[in-house]
SEMI-877675 format. One record per atom (N, C-alpha, C, CB): residue number from 1; residue in one letter; atom name; x, y, z. Coordinates in steps of 0.2 Angstrom, whole numbers, plus 5000, padded with zeros to 4 digits. Glycine has a CB too. Layout:
SITE resi resn name    u    v    w
SITE  NUM    A   CA    X    Y    Z
...
//
This chain:
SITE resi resn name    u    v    w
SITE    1    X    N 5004 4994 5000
SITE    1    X   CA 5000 5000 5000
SITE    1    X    C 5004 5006 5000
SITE    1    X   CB 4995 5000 5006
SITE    2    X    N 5003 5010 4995
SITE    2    X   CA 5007 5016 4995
SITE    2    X    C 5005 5022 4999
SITE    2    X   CB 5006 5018 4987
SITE    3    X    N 5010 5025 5002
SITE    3    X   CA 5009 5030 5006
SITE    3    X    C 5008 5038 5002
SITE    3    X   CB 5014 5029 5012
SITE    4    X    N 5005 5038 4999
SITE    4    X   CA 5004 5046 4994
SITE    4    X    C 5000 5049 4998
SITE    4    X   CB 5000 5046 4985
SITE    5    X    N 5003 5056 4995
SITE    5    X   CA 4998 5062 4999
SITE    5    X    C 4996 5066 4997
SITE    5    X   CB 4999 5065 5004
SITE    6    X    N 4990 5071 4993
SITE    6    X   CA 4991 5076 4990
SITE    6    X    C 4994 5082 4991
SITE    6    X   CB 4987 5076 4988
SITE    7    X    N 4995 5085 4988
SITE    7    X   CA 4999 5090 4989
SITE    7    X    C 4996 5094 4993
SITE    7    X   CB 4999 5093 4983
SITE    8    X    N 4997 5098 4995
SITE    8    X   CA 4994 5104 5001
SITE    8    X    C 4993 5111 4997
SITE    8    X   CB 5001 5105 5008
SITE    9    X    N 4988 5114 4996
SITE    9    X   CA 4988 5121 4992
SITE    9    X    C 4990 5126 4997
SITE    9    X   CB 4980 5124 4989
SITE   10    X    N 4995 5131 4994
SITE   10    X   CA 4998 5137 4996
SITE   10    X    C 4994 5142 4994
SITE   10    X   CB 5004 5139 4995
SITE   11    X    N 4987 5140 4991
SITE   11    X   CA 4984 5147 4992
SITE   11    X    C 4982 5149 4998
SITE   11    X   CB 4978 5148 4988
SITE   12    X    N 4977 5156 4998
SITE   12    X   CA 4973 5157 5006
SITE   12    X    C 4967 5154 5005
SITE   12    X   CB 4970 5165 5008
SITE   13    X    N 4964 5151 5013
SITE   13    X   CA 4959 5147 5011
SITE   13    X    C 4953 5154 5010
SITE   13    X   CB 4959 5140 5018
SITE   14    X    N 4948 5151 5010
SITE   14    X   CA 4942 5156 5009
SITE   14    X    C 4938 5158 5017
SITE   14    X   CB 4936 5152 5003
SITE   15    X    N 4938 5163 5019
SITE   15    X   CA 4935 5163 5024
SITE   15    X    C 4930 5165 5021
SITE   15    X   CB 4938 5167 5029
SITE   16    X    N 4924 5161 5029
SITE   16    X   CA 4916 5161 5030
SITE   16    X    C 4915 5164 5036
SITE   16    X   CB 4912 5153 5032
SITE   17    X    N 4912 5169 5035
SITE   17    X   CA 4910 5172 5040
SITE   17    X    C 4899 5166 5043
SITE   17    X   CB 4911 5182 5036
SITE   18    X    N 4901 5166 5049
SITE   18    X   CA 4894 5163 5053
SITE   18    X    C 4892 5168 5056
SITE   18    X   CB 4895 5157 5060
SITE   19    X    N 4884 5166 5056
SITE   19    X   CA 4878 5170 5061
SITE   19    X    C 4876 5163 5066
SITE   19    X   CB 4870 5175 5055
SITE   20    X    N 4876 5166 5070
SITE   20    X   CA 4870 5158 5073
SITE   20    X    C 4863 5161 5075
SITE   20    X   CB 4874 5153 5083
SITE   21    X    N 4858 5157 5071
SITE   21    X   CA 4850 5161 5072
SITE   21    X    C 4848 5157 5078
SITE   21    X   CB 4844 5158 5065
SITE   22    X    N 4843 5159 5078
SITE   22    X   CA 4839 5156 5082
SITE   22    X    C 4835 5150 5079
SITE   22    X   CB 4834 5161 5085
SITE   23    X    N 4834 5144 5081
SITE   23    X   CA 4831 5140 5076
SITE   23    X    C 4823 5141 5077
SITE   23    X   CB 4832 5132 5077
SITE   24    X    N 4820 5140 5071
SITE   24    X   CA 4812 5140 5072
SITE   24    X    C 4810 5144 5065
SITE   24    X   CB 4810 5143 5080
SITE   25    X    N 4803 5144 5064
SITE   25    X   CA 4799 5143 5059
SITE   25    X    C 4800 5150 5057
SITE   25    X   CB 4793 5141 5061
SITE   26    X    N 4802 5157 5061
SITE   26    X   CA 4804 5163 5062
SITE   26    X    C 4811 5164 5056
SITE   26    X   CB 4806 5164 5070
SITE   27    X    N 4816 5159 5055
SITE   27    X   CA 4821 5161 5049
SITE   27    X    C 4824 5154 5049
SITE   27    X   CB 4827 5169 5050
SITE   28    X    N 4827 5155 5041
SITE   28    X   CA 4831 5147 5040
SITE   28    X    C 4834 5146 5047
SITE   28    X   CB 4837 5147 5033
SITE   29    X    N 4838 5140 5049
SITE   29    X   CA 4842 5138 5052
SITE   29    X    C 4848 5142 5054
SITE   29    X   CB 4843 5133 5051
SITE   30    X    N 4852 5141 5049
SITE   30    X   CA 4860 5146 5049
SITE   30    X    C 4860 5147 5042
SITE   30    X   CB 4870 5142 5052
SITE   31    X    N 4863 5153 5044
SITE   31    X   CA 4867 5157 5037
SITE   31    X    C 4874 5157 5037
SITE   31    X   CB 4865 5163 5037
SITE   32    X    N 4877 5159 5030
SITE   32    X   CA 4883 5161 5030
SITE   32    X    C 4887 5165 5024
SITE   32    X   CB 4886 5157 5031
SITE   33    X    N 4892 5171 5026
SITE   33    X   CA 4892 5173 5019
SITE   33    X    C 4898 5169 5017
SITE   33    X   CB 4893 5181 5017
SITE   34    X    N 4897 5169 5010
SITE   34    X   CA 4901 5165 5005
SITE   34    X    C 4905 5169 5001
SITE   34    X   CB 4898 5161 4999
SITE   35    X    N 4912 5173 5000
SITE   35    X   CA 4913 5177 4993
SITE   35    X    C 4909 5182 4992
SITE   35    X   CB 4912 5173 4986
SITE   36    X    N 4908 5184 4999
SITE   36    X   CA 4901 5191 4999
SITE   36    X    C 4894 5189 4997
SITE   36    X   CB 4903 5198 4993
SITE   37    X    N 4891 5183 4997
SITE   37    X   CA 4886 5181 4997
SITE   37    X    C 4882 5177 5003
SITE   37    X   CB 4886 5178 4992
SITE   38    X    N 4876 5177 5003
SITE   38    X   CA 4873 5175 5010
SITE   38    X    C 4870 5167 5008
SITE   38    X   CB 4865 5181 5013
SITE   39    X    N 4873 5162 5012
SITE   39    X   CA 4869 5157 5009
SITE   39    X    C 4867 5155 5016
SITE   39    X   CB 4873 5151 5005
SITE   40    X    N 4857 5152 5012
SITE   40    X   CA 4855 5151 5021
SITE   40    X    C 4855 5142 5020
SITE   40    X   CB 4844 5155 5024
SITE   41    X    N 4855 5140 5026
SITE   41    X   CA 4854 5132 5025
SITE   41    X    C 4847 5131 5030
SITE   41    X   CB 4862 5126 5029
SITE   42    X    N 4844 5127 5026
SITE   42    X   CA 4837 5125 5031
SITE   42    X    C 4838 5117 5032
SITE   42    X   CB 4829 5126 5027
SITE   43    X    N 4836 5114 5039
SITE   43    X   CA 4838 5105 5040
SITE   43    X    C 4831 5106 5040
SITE   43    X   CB 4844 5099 5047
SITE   44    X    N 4832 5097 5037
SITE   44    X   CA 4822 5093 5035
SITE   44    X    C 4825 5085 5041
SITE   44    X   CB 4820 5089 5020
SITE   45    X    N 4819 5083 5041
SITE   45    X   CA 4820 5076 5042
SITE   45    X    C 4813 5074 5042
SITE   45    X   CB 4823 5075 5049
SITE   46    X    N 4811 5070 5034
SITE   46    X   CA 4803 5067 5034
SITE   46    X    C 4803 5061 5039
SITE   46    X   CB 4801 5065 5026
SITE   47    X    N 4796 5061 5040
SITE   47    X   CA 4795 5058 5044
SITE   47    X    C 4791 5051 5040
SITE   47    X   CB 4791 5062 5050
SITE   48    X    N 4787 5044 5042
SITE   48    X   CA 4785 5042 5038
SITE   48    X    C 4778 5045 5035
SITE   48    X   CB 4785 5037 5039
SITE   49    X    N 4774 5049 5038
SITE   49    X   CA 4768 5053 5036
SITE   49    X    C 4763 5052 5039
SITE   49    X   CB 4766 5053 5030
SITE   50    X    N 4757 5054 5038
SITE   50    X   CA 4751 5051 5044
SITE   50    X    C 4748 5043 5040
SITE   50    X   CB 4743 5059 5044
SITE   51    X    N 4747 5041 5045
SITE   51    X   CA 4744 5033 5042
SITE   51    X    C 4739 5033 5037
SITE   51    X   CB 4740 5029 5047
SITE   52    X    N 4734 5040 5038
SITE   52    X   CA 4729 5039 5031
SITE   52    X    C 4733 5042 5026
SITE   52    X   CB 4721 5043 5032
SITE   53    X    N 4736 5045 5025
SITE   53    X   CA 4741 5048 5019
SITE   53    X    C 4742 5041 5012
SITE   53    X   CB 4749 5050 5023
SITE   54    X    N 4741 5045 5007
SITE   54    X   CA 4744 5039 5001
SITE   54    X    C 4751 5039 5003
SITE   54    X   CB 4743 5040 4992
SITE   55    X    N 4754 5042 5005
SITE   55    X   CA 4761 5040 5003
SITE   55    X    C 4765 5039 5011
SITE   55    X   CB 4764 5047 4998
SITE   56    X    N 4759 5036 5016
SITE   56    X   CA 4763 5032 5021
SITE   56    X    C 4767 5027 5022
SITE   56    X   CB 4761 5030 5024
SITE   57    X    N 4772 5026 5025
SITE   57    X   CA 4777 5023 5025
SITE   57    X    C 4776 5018 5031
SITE   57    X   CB 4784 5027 5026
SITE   58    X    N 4773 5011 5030
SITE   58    X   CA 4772 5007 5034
SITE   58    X    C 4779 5004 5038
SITE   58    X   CB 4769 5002 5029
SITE   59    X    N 4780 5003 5044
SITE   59    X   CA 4784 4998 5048
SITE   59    X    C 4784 4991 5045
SITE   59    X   CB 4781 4998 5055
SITE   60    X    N 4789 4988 5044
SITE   60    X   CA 4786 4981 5041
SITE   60    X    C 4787 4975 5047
SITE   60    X   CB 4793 4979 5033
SITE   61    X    N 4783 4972 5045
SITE   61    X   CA 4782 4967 5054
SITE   61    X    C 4788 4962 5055
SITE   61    X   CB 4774 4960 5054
SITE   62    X    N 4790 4963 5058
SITE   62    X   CA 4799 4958 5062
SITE   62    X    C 4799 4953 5058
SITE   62    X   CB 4799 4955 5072
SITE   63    X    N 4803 4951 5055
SITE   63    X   CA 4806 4945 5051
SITE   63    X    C 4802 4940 5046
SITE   63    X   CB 4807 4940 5056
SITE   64    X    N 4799 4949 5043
SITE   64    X   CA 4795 4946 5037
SITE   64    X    C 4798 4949 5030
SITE   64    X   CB 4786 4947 5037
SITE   65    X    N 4798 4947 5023
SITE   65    X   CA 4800 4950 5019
SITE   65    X    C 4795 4955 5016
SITE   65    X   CB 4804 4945 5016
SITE   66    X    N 4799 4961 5011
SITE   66    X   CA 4794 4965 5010
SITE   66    X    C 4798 4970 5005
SITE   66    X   CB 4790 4968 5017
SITE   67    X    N 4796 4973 5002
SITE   67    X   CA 4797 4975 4996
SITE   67    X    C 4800 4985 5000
SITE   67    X   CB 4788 4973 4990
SITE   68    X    N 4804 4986 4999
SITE   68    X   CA 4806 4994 4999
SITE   68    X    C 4803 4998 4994
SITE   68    X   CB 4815 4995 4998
SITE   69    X    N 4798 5002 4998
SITE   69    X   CA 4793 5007 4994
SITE   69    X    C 4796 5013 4995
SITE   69    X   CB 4785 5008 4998
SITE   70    X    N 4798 5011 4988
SITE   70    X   CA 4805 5017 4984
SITE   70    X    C 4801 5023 4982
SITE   70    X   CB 4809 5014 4975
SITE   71    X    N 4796 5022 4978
SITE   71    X   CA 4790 5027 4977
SITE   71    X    C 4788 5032 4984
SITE   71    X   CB 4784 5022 4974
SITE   72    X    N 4785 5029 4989
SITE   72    X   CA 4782 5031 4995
SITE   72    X    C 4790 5035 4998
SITE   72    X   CB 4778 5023 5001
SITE   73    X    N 4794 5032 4998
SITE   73    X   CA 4801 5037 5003
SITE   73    X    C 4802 5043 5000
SITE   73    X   CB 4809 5033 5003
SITE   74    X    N 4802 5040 4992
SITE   74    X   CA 4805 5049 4987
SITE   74    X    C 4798 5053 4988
SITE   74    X   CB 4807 5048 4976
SITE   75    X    N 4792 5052 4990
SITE   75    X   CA 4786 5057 4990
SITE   75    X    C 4788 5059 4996
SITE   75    X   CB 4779 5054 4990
SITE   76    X    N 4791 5058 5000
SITE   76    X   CA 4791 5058 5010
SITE   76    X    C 4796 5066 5007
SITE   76    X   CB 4797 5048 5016
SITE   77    X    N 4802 5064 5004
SITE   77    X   CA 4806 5068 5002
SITE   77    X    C 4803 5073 4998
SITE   77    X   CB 4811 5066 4999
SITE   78    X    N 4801 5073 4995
SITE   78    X   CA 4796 5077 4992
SITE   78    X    C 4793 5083 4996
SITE   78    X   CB 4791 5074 4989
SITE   79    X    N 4788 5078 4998
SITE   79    X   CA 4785 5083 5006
SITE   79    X    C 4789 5087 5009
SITE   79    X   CB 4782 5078 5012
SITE   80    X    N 4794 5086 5009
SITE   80    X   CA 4799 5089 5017
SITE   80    X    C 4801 5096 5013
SITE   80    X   CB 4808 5081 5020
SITE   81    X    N 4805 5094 5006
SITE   81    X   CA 4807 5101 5002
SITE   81    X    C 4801 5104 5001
SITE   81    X   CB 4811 5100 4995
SITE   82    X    N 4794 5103 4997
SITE   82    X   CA 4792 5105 4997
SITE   82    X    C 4789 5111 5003
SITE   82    X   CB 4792 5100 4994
SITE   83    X    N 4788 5107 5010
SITE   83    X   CA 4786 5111 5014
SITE   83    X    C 4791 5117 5014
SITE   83    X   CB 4783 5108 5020
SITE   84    X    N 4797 5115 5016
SITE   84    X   CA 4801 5121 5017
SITE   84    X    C 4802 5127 5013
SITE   84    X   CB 4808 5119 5017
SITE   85    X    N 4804 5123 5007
SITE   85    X   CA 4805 5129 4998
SITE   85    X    C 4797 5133 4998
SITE   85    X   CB 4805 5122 4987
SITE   86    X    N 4791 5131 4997
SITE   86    X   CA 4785 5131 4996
SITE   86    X    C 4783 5137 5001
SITE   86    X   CB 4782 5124 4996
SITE   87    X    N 4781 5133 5008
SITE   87    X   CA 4780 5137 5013
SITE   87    X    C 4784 5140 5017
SITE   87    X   CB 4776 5134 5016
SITE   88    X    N 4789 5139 5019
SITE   88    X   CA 4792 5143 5023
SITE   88    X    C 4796 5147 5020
SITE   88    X   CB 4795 5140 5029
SITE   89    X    N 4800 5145 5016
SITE   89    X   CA 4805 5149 5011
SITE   89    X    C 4799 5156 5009
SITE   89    X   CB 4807 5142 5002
SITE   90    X    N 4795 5155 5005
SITE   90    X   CA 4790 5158 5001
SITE   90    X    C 4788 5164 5008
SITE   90    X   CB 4783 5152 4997
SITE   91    X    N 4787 5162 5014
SITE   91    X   CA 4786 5166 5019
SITE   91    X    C 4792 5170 5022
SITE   91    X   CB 4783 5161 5023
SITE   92    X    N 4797 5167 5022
SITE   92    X   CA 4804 5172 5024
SITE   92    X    C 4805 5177 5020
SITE   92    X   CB 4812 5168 5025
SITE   93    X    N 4804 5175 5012
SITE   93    X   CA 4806 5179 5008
SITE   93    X    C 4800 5186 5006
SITE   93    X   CB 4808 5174 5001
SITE   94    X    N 4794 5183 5009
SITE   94    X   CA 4788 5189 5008
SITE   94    X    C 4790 5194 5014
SITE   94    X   CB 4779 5186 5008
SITE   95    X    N 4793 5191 5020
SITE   95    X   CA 4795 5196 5027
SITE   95    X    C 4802 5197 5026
SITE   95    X   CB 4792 5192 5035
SITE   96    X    N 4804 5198 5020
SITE   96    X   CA 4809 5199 5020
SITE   96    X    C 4816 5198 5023
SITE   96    X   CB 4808 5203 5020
SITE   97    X    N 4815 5192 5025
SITE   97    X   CA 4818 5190 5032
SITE   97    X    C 4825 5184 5027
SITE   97    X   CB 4812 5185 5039
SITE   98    X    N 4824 5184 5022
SITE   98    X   CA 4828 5180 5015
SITE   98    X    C 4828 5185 5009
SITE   98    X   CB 4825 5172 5013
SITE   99    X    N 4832 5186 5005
SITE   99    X   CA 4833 5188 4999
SITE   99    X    C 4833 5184 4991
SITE   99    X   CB 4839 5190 5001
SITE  100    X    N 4830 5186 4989
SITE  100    X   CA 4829 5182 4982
SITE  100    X    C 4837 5183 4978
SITE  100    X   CB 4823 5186 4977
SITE  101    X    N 4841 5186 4981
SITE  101    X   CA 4848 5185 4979
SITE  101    X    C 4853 5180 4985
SITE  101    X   CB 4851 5192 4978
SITE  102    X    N 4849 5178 4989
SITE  102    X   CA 4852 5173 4991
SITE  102    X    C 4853 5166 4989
SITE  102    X   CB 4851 5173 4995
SITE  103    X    N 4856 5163 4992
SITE  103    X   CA 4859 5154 4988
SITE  103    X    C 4852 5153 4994
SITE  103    X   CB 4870 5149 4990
SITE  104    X    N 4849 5147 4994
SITE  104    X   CA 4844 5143 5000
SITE  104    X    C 4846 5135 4998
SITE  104    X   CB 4833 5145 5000
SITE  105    X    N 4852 5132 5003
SITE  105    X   CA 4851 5126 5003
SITE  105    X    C 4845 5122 5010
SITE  105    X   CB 4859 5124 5004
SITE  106    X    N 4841 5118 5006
SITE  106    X   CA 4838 5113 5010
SITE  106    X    C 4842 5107 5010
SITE  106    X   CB 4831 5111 5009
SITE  107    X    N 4845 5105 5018
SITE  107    X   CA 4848 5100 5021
SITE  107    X    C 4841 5094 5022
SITE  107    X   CB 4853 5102 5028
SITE  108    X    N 4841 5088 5022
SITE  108    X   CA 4838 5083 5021
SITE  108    X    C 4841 5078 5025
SITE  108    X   CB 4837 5082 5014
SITE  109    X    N 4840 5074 5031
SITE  109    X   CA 4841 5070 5033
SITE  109    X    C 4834 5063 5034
SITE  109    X   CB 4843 5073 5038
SITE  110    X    N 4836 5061 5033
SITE  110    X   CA 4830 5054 5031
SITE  110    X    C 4831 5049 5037
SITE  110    X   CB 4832 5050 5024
SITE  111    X    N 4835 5051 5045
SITE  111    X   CA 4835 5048 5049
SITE  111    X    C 4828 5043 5049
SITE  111    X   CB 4837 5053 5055
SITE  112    X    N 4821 5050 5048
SITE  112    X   CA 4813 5046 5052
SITE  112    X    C 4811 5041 5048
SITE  112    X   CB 4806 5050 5054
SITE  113    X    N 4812 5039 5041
SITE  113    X   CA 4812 5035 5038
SITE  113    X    C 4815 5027 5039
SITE  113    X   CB 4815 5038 5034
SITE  114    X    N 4808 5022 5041
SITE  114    X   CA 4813 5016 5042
SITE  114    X    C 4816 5013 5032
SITE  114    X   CB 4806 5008 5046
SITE  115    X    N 4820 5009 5032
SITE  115    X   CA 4823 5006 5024
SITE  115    X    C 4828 5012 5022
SITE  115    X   CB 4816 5007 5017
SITE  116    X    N 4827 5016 5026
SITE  116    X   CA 4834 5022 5024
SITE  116    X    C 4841 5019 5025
SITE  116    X   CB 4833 5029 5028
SITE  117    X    N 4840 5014 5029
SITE  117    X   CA 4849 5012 5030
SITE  117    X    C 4853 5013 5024
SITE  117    X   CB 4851 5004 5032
SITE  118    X    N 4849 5011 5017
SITE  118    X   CA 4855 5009 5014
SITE  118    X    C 4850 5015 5007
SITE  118    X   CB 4858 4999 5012
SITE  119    X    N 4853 5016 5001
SITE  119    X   CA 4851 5020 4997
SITE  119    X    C 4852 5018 4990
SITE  119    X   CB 4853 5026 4998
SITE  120    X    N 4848 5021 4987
SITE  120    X   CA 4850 5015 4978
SITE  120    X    C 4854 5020 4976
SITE  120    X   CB 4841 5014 4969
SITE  121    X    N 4851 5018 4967
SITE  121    X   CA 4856 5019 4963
SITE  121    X    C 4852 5022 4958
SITE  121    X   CB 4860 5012 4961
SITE  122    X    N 4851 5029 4955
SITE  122    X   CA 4854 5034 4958
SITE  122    X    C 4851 5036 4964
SITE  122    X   CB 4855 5040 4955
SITE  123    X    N 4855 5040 4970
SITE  123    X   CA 4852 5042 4977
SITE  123    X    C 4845 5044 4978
SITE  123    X   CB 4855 5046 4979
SITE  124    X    N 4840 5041 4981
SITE  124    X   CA 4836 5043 4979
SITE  124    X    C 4835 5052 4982
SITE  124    X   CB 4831 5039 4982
SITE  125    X    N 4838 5057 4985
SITE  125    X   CA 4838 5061 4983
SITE  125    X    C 4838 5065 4976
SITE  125    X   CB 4841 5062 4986
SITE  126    X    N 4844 5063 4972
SITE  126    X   CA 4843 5064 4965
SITE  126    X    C 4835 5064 4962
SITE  126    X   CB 4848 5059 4962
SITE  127    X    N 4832 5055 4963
SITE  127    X   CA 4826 5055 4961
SITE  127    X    C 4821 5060 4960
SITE  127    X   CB 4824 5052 4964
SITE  128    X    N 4822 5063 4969
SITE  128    X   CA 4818 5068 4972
SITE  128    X    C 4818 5075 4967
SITE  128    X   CB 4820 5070 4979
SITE  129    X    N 4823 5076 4964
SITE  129    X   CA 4825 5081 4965
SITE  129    X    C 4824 5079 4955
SITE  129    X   CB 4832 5083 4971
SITE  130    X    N 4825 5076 4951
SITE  130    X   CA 4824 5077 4946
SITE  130    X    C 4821 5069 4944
SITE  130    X   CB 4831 5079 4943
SITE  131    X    N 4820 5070 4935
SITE  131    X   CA 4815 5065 4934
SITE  131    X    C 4819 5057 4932
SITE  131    X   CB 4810 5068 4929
SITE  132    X    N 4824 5055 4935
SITE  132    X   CA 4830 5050 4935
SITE  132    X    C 4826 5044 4940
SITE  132    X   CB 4839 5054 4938
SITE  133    X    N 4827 5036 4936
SITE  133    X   CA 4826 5031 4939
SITE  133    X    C 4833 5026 4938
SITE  133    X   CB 4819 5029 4937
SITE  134    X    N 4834 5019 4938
SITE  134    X   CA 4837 5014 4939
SITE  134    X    C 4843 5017 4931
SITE  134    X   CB 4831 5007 4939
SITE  135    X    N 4847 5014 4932
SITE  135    X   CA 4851 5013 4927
SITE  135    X    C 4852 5008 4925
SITE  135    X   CB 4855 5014 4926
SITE  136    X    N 4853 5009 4917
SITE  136    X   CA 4854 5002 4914
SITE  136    X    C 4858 5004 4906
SITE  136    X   CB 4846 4997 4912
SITE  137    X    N 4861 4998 4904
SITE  137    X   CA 4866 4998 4899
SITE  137    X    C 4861 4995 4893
SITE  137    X   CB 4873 4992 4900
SITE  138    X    N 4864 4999 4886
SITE  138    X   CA 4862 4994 4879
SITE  138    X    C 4867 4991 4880
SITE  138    X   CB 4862 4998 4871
SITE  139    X    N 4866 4985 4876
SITE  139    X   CA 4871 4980 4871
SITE  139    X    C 4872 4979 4866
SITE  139    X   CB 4870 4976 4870
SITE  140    X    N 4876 4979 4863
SITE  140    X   CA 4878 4975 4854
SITE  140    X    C 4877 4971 4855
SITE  140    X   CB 4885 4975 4850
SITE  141    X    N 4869 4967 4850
SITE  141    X   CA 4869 4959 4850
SITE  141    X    C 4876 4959 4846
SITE  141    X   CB 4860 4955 4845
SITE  142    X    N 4878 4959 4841
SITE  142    X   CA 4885 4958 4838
SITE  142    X    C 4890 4956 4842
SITE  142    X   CB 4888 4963 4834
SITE  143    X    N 4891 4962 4848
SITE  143    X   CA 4898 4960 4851
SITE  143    X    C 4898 4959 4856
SITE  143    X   CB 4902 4965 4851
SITE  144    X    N 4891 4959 4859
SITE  144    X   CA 4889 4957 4866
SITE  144    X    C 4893 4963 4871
SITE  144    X   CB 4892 4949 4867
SITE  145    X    N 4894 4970 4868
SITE  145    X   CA 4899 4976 4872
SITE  145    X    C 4894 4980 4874
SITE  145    X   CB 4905 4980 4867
SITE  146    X    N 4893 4984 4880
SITE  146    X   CA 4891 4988 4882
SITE  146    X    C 4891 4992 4881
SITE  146    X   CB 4891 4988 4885
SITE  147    X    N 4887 4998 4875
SITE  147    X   CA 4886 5004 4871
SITE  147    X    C 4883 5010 4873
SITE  147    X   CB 4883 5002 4866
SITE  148    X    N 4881 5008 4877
SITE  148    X   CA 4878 5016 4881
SITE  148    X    C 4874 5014 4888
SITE  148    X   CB 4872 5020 4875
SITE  149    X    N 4876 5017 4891
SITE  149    X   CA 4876 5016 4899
SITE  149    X    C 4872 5022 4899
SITE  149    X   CB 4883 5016 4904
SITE  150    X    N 4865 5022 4904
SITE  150    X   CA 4858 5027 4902
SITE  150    X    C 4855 5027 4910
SITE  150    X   CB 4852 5022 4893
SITE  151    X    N 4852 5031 4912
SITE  151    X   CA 4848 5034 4916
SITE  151    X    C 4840 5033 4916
SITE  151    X   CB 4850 5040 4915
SITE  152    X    N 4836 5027 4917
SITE  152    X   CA 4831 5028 4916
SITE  152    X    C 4827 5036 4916
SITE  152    X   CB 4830 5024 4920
SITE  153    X    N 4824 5038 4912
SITE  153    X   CA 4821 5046 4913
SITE  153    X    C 4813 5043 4916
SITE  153    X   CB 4821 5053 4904
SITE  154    X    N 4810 5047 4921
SITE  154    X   CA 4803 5046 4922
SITE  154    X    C 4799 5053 4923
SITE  154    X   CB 4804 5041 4929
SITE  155    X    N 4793 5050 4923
SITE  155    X   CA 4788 5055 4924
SITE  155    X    C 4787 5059 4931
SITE  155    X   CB 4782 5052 4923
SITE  156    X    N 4786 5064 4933
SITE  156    X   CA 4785 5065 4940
SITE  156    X    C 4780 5063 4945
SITE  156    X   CB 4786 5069 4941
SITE  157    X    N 4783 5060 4950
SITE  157    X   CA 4778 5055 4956
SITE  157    X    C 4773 5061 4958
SITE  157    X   CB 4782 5051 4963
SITE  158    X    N 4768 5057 4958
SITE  158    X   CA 4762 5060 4958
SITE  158    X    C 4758 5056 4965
SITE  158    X   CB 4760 5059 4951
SITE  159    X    N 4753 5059 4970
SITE  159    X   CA 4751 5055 4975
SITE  159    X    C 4745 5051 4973
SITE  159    X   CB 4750 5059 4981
SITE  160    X    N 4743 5056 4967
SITE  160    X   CA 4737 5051 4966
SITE  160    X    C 4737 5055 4959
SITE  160    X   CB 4729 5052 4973
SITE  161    X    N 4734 5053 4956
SITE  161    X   CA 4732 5054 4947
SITE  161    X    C 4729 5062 4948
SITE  161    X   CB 4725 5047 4942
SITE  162    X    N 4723 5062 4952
SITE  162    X   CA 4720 5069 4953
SITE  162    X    C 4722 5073 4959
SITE  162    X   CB 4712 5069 4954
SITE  163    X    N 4727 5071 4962
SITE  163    X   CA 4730 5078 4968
SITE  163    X    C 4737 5078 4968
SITE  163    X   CB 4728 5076 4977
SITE  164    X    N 4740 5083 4966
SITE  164    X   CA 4746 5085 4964
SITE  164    X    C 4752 5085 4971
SITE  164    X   CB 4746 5092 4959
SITE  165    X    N 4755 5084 4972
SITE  165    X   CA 4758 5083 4978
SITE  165    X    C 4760 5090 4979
SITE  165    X   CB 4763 5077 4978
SITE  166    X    N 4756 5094 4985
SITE  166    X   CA 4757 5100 4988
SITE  166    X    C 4757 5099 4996
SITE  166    X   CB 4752 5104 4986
SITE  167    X    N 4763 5106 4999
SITE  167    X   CA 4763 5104 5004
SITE  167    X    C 4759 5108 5008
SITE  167    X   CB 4767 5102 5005
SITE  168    X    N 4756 5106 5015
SITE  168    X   CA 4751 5106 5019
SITE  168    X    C 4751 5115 5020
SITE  168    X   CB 4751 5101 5025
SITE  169    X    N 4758 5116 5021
SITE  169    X   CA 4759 5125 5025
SITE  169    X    C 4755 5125 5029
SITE  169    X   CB 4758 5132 5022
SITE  170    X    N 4755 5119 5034
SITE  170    X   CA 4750 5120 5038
SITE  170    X    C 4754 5119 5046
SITE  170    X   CB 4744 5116 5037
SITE  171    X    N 4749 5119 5053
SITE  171    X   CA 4753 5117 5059
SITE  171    X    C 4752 5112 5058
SITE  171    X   CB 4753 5119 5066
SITE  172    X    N 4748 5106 5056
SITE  172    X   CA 4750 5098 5053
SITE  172    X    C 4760 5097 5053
SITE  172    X   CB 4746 5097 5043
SITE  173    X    N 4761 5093 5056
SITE  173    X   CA 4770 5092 5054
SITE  173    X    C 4770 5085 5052
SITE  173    X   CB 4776 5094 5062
SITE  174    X    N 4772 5085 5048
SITE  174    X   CA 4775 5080 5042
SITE  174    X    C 4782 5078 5042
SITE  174    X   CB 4775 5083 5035
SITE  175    X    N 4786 5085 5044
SITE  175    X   CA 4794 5082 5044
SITE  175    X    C 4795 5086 5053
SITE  175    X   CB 4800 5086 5036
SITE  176    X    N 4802 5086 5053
SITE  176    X   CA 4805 5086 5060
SITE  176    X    C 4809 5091 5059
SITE  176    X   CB 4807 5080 5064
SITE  177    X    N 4807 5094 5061
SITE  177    X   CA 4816 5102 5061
SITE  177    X    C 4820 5101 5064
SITE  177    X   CB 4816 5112 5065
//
């Protein structure tokens, strides 16, 4: 095993300047400026959802086998950005309390999610976030060689054919701050 190390940069590193907010529904989580820009970060953590919900995430019963509702987790994620970006985002930025020139990351933790241990291929963040499923290869019947390696493209999940998935903006909580 070779012992290499990358090089070390002799530039300057980039200083961040921190604010520490107050958490709560009042302004994103933290902020920071970047290169003289304000980037706010908001943390999510979906939960599985209310039991009558379509897109509840069942407990599965001890030592039985069962299928990872891939569909139901990426809606869960959905819900969670959705409420942030949608309703609270859309609310900081009408009280001016965020800037439409600012950067707004939403951090996503999927702790309350059971099946989350492990994550496909592509992440299902990605999923969430654009319209990408499973991957798969063409073949050359001729050469039997692998010609184009491809990205399933999919339609966006939807909770039900007639209700477009919105989120509640309500005091209903769905996810966990």
């Amino acid at each position: 095993m070779s012992n290499s190390r990358l090089p070390l940069s002799k530039e300057p590193r980039e200083t961040w300047t921190t604010q520490k907010n107050v958490v709560g529904n009042n302004r994103p989580d933290v902020d920071i400026i970047y290169k003289g820009r304000r980037i706010w970060f908001e943390a999510t953590s979906p939960t599985c959802g209310a039991p009558d919900s379509l897109d509840y995430i069942a407990l599965p019963a001890p030592g039985q086998v069962y299928d990872v509702p891939q569909e139901k987790i990426i809606l869960r994620y959905l819900n969670s950005i959705s409420e942030k970006y949608e309703c609270q985002y859309a609310n900081w930025l009408k009280k001016g309390i965020v800037s439409d020139k600012d950067a707004f990351v939403i951090a996503l933790n999927p702790r309350e999610i059971p099946f989350d241990h492990a994550d496909t291929v592509p992440p299902r963040i990605l999923q969430a976030g654009y319209t990408v499923r499973a991957p798969y290869i063409v073949i050359d019947r001729q050469t039997a060689k692998a010609v184009t390696p491809a990205i399933i493209s999919a339609k966006p999940l939807r909770r039900h054919r007639a209700q477009k998935l919105r989120p509640a903006c309500s005091s209903a909580r769905t996810t966990r701050d």
